[in-house]
C-alpha positions as CSV (number, residue, x, y, z in Angstrom):
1,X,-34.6,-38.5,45.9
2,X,-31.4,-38.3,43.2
3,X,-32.6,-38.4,40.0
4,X,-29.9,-39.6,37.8
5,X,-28.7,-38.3,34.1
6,X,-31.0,-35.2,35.0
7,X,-29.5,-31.3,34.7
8,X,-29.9,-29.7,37.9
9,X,-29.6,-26.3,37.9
10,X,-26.6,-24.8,40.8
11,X,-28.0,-21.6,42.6
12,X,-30.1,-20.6,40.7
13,X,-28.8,-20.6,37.1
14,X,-25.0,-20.0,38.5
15,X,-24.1,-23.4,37.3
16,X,-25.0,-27.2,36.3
17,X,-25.0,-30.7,37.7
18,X,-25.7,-33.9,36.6
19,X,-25.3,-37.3,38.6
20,X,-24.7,-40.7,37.0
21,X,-24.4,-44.4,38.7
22,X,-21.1,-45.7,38.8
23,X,-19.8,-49.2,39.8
24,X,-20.2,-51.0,43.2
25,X,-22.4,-47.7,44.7
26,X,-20.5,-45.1,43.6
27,X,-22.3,-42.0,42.3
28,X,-20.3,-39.9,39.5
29,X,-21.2,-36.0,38.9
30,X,-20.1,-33.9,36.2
31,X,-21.0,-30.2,37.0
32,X,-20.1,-26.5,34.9
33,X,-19.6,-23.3,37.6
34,X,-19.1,-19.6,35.6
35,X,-16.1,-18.7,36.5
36,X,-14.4,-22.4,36.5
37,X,-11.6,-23.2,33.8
38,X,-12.9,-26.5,33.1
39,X,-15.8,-28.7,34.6
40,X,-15.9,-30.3,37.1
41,X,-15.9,-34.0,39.0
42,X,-17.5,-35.5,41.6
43,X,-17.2,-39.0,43.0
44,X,-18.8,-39.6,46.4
45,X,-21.3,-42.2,48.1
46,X,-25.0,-42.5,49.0
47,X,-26.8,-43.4,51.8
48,X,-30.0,-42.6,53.1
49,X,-31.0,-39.5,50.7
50,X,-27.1,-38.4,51.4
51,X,-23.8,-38.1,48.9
52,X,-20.8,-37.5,51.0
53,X,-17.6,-37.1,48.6
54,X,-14.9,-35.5,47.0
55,X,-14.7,-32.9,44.2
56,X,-12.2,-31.6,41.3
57,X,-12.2,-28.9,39.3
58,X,-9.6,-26.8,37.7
59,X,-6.3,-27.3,40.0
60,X,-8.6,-27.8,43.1
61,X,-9.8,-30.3,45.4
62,X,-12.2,-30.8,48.6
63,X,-14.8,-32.4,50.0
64,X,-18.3,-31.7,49.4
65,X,-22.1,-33.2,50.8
66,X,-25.2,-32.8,49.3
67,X,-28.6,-33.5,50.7
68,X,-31.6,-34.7,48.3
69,X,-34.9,-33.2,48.3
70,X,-38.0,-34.6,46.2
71,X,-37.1,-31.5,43.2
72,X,-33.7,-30.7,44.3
73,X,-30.8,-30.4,46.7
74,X,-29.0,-28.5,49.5
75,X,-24.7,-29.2,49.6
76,X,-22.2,-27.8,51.7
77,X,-18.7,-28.3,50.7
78,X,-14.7,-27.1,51.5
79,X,-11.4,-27.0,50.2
80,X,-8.9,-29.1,50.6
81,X,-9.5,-32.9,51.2
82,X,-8.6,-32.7,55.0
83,X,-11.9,-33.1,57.6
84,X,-12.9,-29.5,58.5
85,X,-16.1,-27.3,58.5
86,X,-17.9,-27.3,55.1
87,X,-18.7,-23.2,55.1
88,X,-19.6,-23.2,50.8
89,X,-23.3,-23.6,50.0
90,X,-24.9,-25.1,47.0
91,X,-28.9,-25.1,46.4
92,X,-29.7,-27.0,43.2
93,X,-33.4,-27.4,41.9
94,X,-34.7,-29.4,38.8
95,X,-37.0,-26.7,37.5
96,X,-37.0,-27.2,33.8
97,X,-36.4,-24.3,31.4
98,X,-39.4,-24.8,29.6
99,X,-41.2,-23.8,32.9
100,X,-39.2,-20.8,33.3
101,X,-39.9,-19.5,29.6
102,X,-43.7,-20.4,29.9
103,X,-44.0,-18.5,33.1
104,X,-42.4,-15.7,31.1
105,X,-44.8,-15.8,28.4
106,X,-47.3,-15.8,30.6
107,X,-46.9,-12.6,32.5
108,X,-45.6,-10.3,29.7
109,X,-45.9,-8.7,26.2
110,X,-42.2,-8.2,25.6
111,X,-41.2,-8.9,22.3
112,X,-39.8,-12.2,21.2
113,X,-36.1,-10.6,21.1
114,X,-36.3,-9.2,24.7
115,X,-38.0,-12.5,25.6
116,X,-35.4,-14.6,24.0
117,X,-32.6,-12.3,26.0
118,X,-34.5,-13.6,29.3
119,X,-35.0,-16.8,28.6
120,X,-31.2,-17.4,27.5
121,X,-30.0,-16.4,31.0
122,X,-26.8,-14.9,29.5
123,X,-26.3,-11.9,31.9
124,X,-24.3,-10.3,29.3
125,X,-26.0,-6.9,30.3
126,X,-23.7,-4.6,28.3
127,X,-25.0,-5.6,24.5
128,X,-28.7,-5.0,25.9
129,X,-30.2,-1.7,24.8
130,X,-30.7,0.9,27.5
131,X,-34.4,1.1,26.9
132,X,-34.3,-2.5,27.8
133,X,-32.9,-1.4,31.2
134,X,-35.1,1.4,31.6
135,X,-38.5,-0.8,30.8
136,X,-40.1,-1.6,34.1
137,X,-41.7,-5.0,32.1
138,X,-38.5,-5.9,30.8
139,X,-36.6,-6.1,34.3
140,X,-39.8,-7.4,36.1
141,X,-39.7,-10.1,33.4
142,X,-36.2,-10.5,34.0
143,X,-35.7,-10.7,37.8
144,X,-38.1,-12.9,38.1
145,X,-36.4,-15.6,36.0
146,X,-32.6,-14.3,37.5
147,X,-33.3,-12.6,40.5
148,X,-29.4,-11.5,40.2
149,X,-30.6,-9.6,36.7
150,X,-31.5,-6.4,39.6
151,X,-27.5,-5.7,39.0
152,X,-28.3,-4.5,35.7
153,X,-31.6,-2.2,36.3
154,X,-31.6,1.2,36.1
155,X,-30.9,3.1,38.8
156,X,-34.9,4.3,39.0
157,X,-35.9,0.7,38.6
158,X,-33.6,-0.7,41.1
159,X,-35.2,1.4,43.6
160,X,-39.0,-0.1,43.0
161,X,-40.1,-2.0,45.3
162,X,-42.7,-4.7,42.7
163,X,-39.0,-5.3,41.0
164,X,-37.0,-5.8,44.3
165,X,-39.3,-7.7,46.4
166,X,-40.2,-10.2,42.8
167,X,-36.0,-10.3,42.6
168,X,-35.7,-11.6,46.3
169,X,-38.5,-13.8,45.9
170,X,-36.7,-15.5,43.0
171,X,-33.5,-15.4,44.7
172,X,-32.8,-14.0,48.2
173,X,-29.5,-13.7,47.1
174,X,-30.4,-10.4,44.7
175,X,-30.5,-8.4,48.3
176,X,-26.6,-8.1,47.0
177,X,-27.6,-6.2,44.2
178,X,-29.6,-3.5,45.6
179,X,-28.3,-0.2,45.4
180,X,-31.4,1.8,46.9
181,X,-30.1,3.1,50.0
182,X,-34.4,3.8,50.6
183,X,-34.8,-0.1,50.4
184,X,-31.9,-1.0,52.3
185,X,-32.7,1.2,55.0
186,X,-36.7,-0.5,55.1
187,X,-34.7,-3.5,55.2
188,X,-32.6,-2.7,58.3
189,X,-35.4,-1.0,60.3
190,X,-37.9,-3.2,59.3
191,X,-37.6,-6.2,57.5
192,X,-39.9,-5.5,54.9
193,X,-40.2,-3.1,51.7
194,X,-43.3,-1.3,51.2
195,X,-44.8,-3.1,54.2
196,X,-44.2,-6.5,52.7
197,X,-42.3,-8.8,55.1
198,X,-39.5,-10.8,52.8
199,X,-37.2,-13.6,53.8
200,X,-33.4,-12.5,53.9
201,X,-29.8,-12.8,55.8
202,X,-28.4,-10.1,58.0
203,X,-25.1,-10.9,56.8
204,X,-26.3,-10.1,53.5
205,X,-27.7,-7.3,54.0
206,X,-24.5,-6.0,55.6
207,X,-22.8,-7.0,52.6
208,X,-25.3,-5.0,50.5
209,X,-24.7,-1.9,52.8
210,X,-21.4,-2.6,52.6
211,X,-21.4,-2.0,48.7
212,X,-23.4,0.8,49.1
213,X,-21.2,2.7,51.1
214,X,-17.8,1.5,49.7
215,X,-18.9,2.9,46.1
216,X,-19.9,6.1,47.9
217,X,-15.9,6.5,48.9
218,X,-14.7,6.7,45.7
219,X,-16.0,9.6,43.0
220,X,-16.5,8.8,39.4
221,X,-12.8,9.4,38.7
222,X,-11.5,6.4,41.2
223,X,-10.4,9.0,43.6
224,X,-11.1,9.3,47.0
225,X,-14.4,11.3,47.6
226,X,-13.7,14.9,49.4
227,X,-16.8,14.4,52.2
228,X,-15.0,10.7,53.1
229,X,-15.7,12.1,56.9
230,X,-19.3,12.4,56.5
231,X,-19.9,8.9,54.4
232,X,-17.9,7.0,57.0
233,X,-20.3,8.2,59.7
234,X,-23.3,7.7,58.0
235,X,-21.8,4.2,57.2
236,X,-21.7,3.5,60.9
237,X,-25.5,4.7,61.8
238,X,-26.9,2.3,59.2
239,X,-25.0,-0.4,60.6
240,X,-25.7,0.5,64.2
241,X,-29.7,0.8,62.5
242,X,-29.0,-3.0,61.5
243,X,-27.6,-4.3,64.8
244,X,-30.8,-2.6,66.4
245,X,-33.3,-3.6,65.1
246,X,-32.6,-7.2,62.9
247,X,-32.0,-10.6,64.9
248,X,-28.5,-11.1,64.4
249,X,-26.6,-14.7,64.5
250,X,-23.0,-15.3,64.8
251,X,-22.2,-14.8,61.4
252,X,-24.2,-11.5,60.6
253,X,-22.4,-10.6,64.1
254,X,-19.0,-11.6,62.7
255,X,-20.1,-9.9,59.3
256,X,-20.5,-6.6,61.1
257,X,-17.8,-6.4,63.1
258,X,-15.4,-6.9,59.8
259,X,-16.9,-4.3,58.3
260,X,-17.0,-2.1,61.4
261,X,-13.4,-2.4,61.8
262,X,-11.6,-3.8,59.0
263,X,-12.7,-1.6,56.1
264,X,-13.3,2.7,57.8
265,X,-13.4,4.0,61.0
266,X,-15.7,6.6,61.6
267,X,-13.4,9.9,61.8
268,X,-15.0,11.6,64.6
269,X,-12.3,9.8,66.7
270,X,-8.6,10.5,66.1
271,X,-7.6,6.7,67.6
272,X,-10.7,4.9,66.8
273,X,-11.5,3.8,70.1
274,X,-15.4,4.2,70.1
275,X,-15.4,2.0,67.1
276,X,-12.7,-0.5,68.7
277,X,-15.1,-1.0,71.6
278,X,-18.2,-1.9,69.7
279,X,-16.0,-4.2,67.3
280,X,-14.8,-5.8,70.6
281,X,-18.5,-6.1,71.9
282,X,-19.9,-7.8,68.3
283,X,-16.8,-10.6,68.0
284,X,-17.7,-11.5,71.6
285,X,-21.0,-11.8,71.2
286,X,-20.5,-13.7,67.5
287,X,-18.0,-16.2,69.3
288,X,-20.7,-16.7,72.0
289,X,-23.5,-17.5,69.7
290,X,-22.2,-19.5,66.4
291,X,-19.9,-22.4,66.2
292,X,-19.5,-21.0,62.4
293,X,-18.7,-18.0,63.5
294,X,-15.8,-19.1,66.0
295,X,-13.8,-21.3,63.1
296,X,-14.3,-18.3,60.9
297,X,-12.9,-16.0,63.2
298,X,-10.0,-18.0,63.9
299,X,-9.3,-19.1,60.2
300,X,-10.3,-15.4,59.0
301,X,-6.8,-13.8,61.2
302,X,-7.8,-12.9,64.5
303,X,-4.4,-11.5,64.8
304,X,-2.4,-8.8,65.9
305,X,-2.2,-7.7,61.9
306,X,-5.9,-7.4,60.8
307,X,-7.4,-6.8,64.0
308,X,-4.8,-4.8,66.3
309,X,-5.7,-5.5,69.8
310,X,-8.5,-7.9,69.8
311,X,-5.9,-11.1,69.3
312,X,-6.8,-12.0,72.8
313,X,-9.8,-12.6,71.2
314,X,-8.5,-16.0,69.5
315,X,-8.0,-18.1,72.9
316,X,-11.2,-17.4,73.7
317,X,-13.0,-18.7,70.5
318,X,-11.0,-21.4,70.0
319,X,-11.2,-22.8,74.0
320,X,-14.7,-22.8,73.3
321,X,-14.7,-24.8,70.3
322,X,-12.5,-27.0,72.0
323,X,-14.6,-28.0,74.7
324,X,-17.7,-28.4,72.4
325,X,-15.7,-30.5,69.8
326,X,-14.7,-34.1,70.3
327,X,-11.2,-34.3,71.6
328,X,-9.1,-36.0,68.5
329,X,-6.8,-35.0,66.5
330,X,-8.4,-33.2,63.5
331,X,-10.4,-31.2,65.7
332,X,-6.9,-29.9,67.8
333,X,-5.3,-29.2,63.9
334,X,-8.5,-26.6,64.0
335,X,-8.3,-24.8,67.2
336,X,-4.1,-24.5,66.9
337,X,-3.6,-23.3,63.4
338,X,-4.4,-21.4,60.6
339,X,-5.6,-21.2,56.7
340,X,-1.5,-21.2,56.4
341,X,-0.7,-24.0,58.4
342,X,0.7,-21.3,61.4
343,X,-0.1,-21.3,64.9
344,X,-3.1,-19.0,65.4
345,X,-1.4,-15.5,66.9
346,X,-2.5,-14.8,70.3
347,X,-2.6,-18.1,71.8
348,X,-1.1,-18.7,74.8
349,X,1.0,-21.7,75.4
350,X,-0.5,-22.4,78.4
351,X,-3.4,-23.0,76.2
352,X,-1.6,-24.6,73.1
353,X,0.1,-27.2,75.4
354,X,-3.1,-28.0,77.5
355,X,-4.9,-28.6,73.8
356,X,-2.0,-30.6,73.0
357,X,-2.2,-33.1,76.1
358,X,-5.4,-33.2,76.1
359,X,-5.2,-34.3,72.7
360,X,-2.7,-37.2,73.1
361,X,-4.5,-38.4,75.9
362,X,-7.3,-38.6,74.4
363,X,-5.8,-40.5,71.2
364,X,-8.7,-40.8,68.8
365,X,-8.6,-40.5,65.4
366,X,-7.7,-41.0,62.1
367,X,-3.8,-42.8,61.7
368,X,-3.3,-40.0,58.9
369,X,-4.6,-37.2,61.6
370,X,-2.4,-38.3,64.3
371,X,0.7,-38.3,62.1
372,X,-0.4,-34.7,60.4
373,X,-0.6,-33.1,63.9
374,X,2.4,-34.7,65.1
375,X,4.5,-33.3,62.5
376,X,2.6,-29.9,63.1
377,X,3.4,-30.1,66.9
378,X,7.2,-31.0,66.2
379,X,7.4,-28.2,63.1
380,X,6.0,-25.5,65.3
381,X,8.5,-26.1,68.2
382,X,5.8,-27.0,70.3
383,X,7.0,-30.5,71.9
């Protein structure tokens, strides 16, 4: 249930949100994000456990849903106030500080300084001594009130396995912070560390490997390291490692084939064509599996300019969305254009005018939808 005039806490200590009653049903929200100008507003509607509404902050606005649970909340949300896909995630809990600092107490013997350093949450990891950094109680103390503290461990202590498992157990999001290429690789060969089975995403653990090996193309001077051959391969066995042996969904799928392509090619082959192939192979396979994972790959650029040959790749993802979405207006805006309001590149117009028939035929939707893909039709030089 909402629990009004209560401080929820936004991903795990990434931000705050609290919800007030407003006139004739309405539900107000006034909510704080690190890294927003200003805070933020919510205005929306409940029914049945569920707020469906619209949010401002800074110069933005979108639409955003949040789902009530007895001690907290799951929300999905997007930019721009047009009906689309909600891809953002929120996870808000009402776990009270005072918990967190007795739990702290609790466990350790740290000194009321380093305890009051935890317990503040401020991240601002520069001003702490190193021997902070270097104490195994101090970072176990830490992670497991911030699981995203792991960032500022020690290199030796971000490599043990008590601190990384109690990190991800606070936070399945701190499998971004790892920088143990030993953990990572347990991680893609087995799911576990240490022979303890934790809970994460594929796709984040291919954005953890893809940290790893990005920071390993660049020495400590910015330049471009001399073995860049070498790193790029071994960058492409850990992520064949991953594709072998973890369960992969659309978007891990999708996840991989990016970073297959769009960031290195392993240099064993002058055009590339090996790793062409197995990019080819995952974005079919991702388009196949995950509704997610088709809109993203049409709204990410399946085009000619960030993905060379594979545009043909775009009629096929968005034919099947098509045919599993309802046929009306705001659905056809989807499958024809881009983030820029362009016709997606590699569409036939075969294709773009069967979607458009179809479309008018079909004639349901919103008055405001009709006219927006209308003028969309008539500005591309479609009619």
């Amino acid at each position: 249930m909402i629990k009004y005039n209560e401080e929820y806490s936004i991903n795990n200590g990434q931000g705050t949100i609290v919800f007030t009653e407003g006139n004739k049903g309405i539900v107000n929200a006034e909510y704080d994000i690190k890294g927003n100008k200003g805070k933020g507003k919510i205005n929306g509607a409940l029914e049945n456990n569920v707020l469906t509404g619209t949010f401002h902050v800074d110069a933005a606005a979108g639409l955003i849903e949040f789902t009530f649970t007895e001690n907290g909340f799951e929300a999905k949300w997007k930019q721009g106030i047009e009906h689309g896909p909600m891809k953002g995630k929120w996870t808000g809990s009402m776990k009270s500080q005072s918990e967190s600092n007795q739990s702290i107490n609790e466990k350790t013997s740290l000194s009321p300084e380093q305890l009051k350093w935890i317990e503040e949450k401020s991240r601002d990891y520069e001003k702490v001594p190193k021997e902070w950094l270097d104490s195994k109680e101090f970072m176990l103390a830490a992670v497991n009130n911030d699981g995203r503290d792991l960032e500022f461990a020690s290199d030796q202590l971000n490599g043990d396995a008590e601190i990384v498992l109690t990190a991800m157990s606070q936070d399945a999001d701190a499998l971004y912070y790892v920088r143990s290429e030993v953990i990572l690789k347990e991680l893609a060969e087995n799911s576990s560390v240490g022979g303890t089975k934790i809970n994460f995403k594929v796709r984040d653990l291919v954005s953890a490997v893809e940290k790893l090996f990005g920071k390993k193309l660049f020495d400590e001077d910015g330049d471009v390291n001399d073995e860049i051959e070498k790193i790029c391969n071994d960058w492409f066995d850990f992520n064949q490692i991953i594709y072998q042996n973890q369960t992969m969904d659309g978007d891990a799928l999708l996840s991989l084939a990016q970073v297959q392509f769009n960031k290195y090619r392993p240099s064993s082959t002058d055009d590339g064509g090996d790793v062409e192939e197995y990019t080819r192979g995952l974005l079919i396979e991702a388009i196949e599996l995950n509704d997610e994972a088709m809109i993203d790959i049409i709204w990410q650029g399946l085009n000619p300019q960030e993905y060379l040959d594979f545009s043909d790749l775009a009629e096929k993802a968005c034919e099947l969305l098509w045919n599993r979405e309802e046929k009306n207006y705001a659905n056809a805006l989807m499958v024809l254009r881009n983030d820029n309001h362009e016709l997606i590149p590699g569409l036939s117009n075969e294709f773009v005018l069967k979607i458009i028939q179809e479309t008018r035929d079909s004639d349901i939707g919103e008055e405001e939808d009709k006219e927006e893909f209308e003028n969309f039709v008539s500005e591309a030089g479609l009619d």
